[in-house]
C-alpha positions as CSV (number, residue, x, y, z in Angstrom):
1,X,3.5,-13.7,-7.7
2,X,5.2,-16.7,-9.3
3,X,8.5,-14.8,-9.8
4,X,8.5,-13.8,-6.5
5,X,8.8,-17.7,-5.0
6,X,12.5,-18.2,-5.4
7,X,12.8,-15.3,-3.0
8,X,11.2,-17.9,-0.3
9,X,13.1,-20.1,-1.8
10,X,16.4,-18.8,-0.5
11,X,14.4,-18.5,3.3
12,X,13.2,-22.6,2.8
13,X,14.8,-24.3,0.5
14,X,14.0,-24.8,-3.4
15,X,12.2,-28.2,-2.4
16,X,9.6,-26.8,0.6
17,X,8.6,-23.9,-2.1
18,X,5.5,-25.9,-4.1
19,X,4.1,-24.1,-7.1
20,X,2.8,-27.9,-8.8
21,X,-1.2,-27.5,-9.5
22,X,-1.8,-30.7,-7.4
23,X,-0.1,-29.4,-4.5
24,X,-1.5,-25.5,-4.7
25,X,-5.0,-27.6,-4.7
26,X,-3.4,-30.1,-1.6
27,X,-2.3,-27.3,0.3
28,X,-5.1,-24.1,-0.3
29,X,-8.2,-26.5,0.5
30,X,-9.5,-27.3,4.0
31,X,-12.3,-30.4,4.8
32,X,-15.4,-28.0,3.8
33,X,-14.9,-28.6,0.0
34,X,-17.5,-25.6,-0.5
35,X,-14.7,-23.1,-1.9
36,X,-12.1,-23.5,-5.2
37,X,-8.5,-22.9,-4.1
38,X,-6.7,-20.9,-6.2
39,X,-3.1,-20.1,-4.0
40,X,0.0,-18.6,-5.9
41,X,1.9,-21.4,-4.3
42,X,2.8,-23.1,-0.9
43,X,5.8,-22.5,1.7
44,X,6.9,-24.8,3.7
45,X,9.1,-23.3,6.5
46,X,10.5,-25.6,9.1
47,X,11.3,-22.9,12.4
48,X,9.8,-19.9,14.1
49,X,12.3,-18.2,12.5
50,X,12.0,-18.9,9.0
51,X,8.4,-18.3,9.7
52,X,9.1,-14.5,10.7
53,X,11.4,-14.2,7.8
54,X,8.6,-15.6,5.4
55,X,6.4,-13.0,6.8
56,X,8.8,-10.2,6.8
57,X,9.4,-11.1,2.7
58,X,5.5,-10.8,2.2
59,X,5.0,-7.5,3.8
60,X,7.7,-6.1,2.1
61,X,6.0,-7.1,-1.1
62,X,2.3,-6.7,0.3
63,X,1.7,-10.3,-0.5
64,X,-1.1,-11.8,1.0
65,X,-0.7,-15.0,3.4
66,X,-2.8,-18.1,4.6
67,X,-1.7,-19.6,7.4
68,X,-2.0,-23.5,6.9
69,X,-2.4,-26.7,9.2
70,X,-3.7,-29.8,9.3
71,X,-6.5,-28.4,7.0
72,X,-9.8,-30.4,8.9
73,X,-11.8,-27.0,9.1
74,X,-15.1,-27.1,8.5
75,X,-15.6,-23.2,7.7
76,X,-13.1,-22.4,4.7
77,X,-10.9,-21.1,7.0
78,X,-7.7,-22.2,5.9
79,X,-9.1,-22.1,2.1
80,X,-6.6,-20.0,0.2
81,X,-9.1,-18.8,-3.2
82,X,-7.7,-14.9,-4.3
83,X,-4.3,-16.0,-5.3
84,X,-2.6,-16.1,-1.8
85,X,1.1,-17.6,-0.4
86,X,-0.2,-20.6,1.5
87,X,1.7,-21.3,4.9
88,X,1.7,-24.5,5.6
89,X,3.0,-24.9,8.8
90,X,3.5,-28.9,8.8
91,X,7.1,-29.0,9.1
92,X,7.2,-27.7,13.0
93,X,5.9,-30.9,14.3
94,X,8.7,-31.5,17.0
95,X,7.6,-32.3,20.4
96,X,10.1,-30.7,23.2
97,X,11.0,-29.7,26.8
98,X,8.7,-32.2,28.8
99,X,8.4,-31.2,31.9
100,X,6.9,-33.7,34.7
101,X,6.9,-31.3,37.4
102,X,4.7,-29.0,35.8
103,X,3.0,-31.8,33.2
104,X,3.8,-29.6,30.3
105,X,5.6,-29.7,27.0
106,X,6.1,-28.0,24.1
107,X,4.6,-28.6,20.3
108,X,5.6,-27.1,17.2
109,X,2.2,-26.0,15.5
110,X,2.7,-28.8,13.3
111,X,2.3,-31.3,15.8
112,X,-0.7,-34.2,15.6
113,X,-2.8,-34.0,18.0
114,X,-3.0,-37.8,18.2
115,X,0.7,-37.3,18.6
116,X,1.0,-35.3,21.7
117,X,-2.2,-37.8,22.8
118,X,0.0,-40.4,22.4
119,X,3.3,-38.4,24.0
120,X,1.0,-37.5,27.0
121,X,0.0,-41.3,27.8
122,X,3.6,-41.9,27.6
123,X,4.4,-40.3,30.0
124,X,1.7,-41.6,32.3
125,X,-0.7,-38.4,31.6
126,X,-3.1,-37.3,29.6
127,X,-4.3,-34.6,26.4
128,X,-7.8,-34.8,26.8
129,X,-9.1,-32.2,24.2
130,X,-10.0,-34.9,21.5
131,X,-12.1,-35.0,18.2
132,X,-12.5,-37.0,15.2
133,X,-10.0,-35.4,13.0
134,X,-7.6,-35.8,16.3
135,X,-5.3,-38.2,13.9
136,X,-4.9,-35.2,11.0
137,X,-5.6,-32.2,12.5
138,X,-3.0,-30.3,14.0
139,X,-2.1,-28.7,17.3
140,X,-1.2,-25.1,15.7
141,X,-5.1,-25.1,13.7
142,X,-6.8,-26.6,17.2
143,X,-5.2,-23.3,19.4
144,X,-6.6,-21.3,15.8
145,X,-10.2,-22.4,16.2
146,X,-10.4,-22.6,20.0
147,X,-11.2,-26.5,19.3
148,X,-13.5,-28.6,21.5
149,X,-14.7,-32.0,21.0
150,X,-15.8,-34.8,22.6
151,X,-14.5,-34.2,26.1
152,X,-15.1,-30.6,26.9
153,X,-18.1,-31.7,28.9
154,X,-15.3,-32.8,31.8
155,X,-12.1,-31.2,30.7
156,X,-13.0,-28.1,28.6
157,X,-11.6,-26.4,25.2
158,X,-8.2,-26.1,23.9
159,X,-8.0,-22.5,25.4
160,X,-7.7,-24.2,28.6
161,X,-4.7,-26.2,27.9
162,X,-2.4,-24.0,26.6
163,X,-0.1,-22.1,29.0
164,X,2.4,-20.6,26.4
165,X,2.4,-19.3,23.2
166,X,5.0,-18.0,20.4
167,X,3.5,-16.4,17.8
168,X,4.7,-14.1,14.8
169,X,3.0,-11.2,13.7
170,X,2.4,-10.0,9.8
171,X,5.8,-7.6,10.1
172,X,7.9,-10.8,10.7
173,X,8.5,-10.1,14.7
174,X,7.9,-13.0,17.3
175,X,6.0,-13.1,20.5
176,X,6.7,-15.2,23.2
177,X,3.6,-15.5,25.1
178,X,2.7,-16.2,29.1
179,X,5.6,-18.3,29.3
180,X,4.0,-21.6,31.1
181,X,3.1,-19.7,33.6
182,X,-0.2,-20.6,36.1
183,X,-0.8,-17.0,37.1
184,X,0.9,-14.0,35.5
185,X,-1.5,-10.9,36.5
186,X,0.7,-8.3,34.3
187,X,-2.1,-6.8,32.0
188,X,-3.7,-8.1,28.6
189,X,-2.9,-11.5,28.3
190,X,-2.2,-11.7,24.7
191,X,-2.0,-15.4,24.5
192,X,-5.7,-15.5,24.9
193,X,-6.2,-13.3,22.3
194,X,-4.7,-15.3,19.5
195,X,-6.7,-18.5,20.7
196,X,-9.7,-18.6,18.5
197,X,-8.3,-15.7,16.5
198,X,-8.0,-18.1,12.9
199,X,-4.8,-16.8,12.1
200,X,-5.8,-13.4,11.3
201,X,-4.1,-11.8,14.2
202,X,-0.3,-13.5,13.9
203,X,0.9,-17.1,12.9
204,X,1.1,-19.6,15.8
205,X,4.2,-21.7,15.3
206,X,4.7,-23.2,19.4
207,X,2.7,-23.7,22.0
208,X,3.4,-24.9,25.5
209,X,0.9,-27.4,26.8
210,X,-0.2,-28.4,29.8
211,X,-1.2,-32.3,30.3
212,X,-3.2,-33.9,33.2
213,X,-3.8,-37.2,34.8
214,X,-5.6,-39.8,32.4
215,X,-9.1,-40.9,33.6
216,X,-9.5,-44.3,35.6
217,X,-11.3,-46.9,33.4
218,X,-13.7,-45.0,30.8
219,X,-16.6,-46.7,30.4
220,X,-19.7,-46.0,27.4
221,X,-23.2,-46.4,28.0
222,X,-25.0,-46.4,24.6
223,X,-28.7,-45.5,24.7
224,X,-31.9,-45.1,22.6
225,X,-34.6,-42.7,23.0
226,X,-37.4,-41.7,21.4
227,X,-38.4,-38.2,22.0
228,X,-36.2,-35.3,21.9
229,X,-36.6,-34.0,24.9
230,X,-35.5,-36.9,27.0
231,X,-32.0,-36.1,25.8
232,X,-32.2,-33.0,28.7
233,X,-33.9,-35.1,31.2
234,X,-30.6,-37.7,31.0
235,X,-28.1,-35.1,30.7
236,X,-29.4,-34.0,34.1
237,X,-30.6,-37.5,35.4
238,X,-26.9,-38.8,34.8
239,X,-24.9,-36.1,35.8
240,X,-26.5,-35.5,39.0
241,X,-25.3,-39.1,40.5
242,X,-22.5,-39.2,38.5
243,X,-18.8,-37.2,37.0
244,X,-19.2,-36.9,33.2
245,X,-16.4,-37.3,30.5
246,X,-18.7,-36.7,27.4
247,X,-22.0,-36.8,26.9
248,X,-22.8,-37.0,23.0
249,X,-26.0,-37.0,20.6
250,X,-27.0,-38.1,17.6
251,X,-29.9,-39.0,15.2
252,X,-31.0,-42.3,13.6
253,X,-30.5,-40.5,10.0
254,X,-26.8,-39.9,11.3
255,X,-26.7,-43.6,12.5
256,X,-27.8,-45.2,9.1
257,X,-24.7,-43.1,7.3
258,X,-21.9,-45.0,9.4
259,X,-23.6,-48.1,9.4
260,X,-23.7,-47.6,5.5
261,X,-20.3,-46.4,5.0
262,X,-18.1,-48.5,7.8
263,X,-20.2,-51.5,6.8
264,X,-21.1,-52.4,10.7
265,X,-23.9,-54.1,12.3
266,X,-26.4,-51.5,14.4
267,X,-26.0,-51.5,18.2
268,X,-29.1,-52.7,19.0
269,X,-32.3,-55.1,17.6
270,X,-34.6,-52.0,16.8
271,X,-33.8,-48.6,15.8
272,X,-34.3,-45.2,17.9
273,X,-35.3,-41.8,17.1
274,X,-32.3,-40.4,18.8
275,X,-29.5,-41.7,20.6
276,X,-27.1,-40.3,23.6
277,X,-23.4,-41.6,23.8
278,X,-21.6,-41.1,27.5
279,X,-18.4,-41.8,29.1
280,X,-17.6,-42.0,32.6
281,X,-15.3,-42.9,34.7
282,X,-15.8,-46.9,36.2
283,X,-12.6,-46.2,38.9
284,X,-14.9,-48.1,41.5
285,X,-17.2,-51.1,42.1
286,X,-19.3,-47.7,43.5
287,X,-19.3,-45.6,40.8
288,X,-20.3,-48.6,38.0
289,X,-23.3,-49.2,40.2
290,X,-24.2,-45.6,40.7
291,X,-24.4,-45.7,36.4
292,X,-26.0,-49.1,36.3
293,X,-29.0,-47.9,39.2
294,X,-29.1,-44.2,37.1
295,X,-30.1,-46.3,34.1
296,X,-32.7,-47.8,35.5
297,X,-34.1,-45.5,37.2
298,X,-34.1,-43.2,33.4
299,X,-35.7,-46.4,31.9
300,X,-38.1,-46.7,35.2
301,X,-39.1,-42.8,33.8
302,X,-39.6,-43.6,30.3
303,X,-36.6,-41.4,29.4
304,X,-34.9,-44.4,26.9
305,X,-35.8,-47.9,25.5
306,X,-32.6,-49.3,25.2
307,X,-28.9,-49.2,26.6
308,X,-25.5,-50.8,26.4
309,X,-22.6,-50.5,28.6
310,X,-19.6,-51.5,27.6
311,X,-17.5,-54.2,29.1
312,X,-14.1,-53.8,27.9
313,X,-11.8,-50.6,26.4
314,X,-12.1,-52.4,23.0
315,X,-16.0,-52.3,23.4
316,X,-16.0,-48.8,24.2
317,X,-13.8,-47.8,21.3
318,X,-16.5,-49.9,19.1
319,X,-19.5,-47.9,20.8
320,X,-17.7,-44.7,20.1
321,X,-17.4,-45.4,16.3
322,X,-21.4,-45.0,16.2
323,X,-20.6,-41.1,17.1
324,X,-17.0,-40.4,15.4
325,X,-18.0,-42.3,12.7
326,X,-20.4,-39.8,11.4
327,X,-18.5,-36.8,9.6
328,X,-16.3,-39.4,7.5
329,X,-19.5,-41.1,6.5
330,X,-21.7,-37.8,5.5
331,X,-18.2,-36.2,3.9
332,X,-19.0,-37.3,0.2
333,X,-22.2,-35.5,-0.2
334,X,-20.6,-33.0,0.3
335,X,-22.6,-31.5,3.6
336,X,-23.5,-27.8,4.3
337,X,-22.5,-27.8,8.0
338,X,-23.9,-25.4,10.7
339,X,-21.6,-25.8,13.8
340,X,-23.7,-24.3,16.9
341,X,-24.0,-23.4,20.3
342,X,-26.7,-22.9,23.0
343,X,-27.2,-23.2,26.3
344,X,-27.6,-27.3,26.9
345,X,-30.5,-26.5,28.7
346,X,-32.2,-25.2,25.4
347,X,-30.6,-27.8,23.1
348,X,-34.1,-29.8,22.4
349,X,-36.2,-26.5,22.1
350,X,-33.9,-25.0,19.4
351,X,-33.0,-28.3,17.4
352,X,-37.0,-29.0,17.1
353,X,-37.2,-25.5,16.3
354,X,-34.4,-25.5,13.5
355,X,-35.6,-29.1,12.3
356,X,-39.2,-28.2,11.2
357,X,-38.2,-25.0,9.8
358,X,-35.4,-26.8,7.2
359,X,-38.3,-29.8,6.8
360,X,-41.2,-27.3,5.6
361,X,-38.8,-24.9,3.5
362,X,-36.2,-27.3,1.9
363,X,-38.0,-30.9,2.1
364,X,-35.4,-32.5,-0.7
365,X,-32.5,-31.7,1.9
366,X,-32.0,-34.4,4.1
367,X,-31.1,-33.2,8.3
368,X,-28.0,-35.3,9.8
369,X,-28.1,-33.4,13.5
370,X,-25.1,-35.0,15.9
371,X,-23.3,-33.4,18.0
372,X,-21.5,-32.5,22.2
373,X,-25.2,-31.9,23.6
374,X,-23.2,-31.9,26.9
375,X,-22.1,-28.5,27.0
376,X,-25.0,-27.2,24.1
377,X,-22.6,-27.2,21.1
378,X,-24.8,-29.1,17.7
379,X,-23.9,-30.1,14.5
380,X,-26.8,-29.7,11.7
381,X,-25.1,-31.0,8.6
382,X,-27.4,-30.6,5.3
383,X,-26.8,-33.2,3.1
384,X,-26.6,-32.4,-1.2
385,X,-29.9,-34.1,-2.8
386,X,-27.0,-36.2,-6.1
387,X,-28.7,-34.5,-8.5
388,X,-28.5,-30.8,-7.6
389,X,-25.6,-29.0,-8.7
390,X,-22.7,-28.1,-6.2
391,X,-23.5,-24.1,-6.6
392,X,-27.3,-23.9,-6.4
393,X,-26.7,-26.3,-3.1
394,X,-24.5,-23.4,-1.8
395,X,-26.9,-21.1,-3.0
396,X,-29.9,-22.7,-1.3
397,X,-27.8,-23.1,2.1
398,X,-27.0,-19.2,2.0
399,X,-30.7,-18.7,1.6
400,X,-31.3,-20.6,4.3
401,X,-28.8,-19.6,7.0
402,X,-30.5,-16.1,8.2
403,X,-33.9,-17.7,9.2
404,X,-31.9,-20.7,11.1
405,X,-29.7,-18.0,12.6
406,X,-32.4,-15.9,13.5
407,X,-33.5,-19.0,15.2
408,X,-30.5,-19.2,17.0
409,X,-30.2,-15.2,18.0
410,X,-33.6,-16.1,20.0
411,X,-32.0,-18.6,22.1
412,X,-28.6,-16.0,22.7
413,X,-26.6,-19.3,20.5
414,X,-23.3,-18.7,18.9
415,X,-23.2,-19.5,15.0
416,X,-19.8,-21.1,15.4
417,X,-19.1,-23.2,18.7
418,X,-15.8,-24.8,17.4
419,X,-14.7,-24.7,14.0
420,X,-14.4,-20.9,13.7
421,X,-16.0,-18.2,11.3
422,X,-13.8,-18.7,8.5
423,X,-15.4,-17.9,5.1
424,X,-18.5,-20.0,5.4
425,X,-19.9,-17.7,8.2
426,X,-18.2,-14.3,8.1
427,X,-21.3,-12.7,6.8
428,X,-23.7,-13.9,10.1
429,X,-20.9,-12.5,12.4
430,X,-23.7,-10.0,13.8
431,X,-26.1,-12.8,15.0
432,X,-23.7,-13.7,17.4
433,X,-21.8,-10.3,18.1
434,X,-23.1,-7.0,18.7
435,X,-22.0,-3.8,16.3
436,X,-19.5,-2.7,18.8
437,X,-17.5,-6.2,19.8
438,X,-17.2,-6.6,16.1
439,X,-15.7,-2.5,15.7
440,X,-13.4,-3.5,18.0
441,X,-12.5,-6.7,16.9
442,X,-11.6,-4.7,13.7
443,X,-9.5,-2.6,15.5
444,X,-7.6,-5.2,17.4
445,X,-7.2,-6.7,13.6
446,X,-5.7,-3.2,12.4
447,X,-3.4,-3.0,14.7
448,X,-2.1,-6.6,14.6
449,X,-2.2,-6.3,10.8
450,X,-2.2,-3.3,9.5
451,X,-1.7,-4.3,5.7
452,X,-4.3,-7.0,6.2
453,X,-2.3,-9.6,4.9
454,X,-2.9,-12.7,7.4
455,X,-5.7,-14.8,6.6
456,X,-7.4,-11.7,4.5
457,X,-11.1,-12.2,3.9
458,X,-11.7,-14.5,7.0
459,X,-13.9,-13.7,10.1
460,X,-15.0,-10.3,9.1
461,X,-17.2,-9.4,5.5
């Protein structure tokens, strides 16, 4: 393999061809830290297509290739461990071809989010699929994993922002996808199908995407409850008198970790069981007393013991710090994550469910649940006891994971609700897909890539 990168190197350049330890271990390791990378080395290409020549060289040699981003999954996704080319796609970060009449523009998969968030309110509109790792991850991995986050309560997933796609496939030919259009009824839409696909199907290298109007004075109403099932009643209570932007949950455990680790005071006197983070929109003296009389009327019910609203954009930002603070803070451990989904209106059931079940089988493991309770999607992060080693952890985790997802296949819940099957999960692809979606979904892999050379090892066992 190593005599085969000055090959790339005449595509790329000598300098974007890596083959140092320190950048093979950079470049083949995503934010799970649960797998060893172990790439042949890194290519850097800086065009769509450089990118179709890079893949054309490694089917002609039946080389085996990650596709690379920002690296923030949570689900060894972009882990390269079997000796693979790394793609790293971080070079096609050029923002182009604004268009104002139809509020779109388009990103080379390279692109920051945070930096077409910021391009957007430059313009006077708005990106609104948003996350923690918004300032790293990248816009190429987010159309990869179908991303969510905090907002999808109000605005939805990535899959709902992107209007065009160029893609190139394993043989080294390019795809120009949908074209920005709104409605294009002229069979399969392909673009679709490489949205959530985790670069197994072709390598996204643009996207064309479409922008909206930002929200009128977000506002964040902190509160603290004590029983788990209150978190329905609000979600219900609040978004019956009012329009959501997020509506977010997380435990005291999860709390304690980013008041540890940022170093910040609690947001109130006395500490809850569980508390619920939302934003709305204050565009009115109307709608700020429609929350403040919906509070009362939840505390009136005995639905929370506690509440702050914030006054100011900088006190929101601090109120959402509480929430987004949480997966920096739990990161050294490192966590066992379980990234779920069921219908919100099952959310308390199944987490008391899951909880007592990981409390009575694995009591040294401590539980750090958070998560977008708004549209059902939960994050159970296990945290590693310090003196158990890394690999009976994993072990223990693994062990664990059928009786949690058969848990899950009771309430119809998806084993992956954002961060994508990856390696972590690819063996519980049946609890959440029947025998025939997955045949097919093998088929529509076979005939993409043939030599199964993108991303091999990923999704499927």
């Amino acid at each position: 393999m190593s005599d085969l990168a000055p090959l790339f190197s005449e595509i790329v350049g000598h300098q974007y061809v890596l083959t140092e330890q320190a950048d093979k271990l950079n470049y083949g390791q995503d934010w799970s830290r649960l797998y060893q990378p172990d790439p042949a080395f890194v290519v850097r290409p800086g065009s769509t297509q450089e990118v179709a020549e890079v893949l054309k060289l490694a089917n002609q040699h039946n080389l085996a290739v990650v596709p690379s981003g920002g690296r923030t999954g949570l689900s060894g996704g972009a882990v390269a461990t079997n000796g693979e080319i790394v793609l790293s796609l971080d070079r096609l970060n050029q923002i182009s071809g604004f268009n104002p009449t139809d509020r779109t523009v388009k990103c080379g998969a390279g692109v920051i989010t945070q930096q077409l968030q910021e391009f957007a309110l430059d313009k006077g509109l708005y990106y609104p699929v948003d996350f923690a790792s918004s300032g790293s991850s990248q816009i190429g991995g987010n159309i990869a994993t179908n991303a969510g986050g905090i907002k999808v309560l109000k605005y939805g997933l990535t899959r709902d922002w992107v209007v065009g796609l160029t893609a190139v496939t394993a043989e080294g030919e390019i795809l120009h996808l949908n074209n920005g259009l709104v409605k294009n009824a002229t069979g399969y839409d392909l673009r679709h199908l490489m949205i959530g696909s985790e670069g197994t199907l072709a390598v996204i290298t643009e996207a064309e995407m479409a922008m909206t109007k930002p929200p009128k004075d977000p506002t964040v109403m902190l509160l603290a409850l004590e029983e788990l099932d209150d978190v329905s009643n609000l979600l219900v209570h609040f978004q019956s008198q009012m329009t959501l932007l997020a509506f977010e949950f997380f435990s005291q455990q999860a709390l304690e970790k980013v008041l540890s680790h940022r170093d910040i005071k609690p947001p109130f006197a006395d500490s809850a069981n569980f508390y619920v983070l939302m934003e709305f929109e204050a565009d009115s003296e109307q709608a700020m007393d429609s929350a403040l009389s919906a509070f009362e009327s939840a505390a009136e019910n005995g639905w929370l013991v506690d509440g702050i609203i914030s006054q100011s954009q900088q006190q929101a930002e601090e109120l959402w710090v509480y929430r987004e603070g949480i997966s920096e803070s739990i990161s050294h451990y490192p966590p066992y994550k379980n990234d779920i989904a069921v219908k919100p209106s099952l959310v308390g059931e199944f987490l008391t469910k899951v909880d007592q079940f990981v409390s009575n089988n694995y009591p040294e493991f401590e539980n750090i649940w958070f998560g977008h309770i708004g549209d059902g999607n939960l994050h159970l992060n296990i945290l590693k006891p310090a003196a158990m080693e890394l690999e009976l952890f994993k072990q223990q985790c693994a062990e664990a994971n059928p009786q949690i997802f058969d848990i899950l296949k009771e309430f119809d819940g998806s084993i992956s609700a954002e961060h994508g099957v990856g390696l972590l999960k690819k063996d519980y692809l049946e609890y959440s897909r029947s025998p025939l979606e997955i045949k097919m979904m093998k088929s529509i892999k076979s005939l993409f890539d043939p030599k199964n050379l993108l991303n091999p090892g990923k999704l499927f066992k």
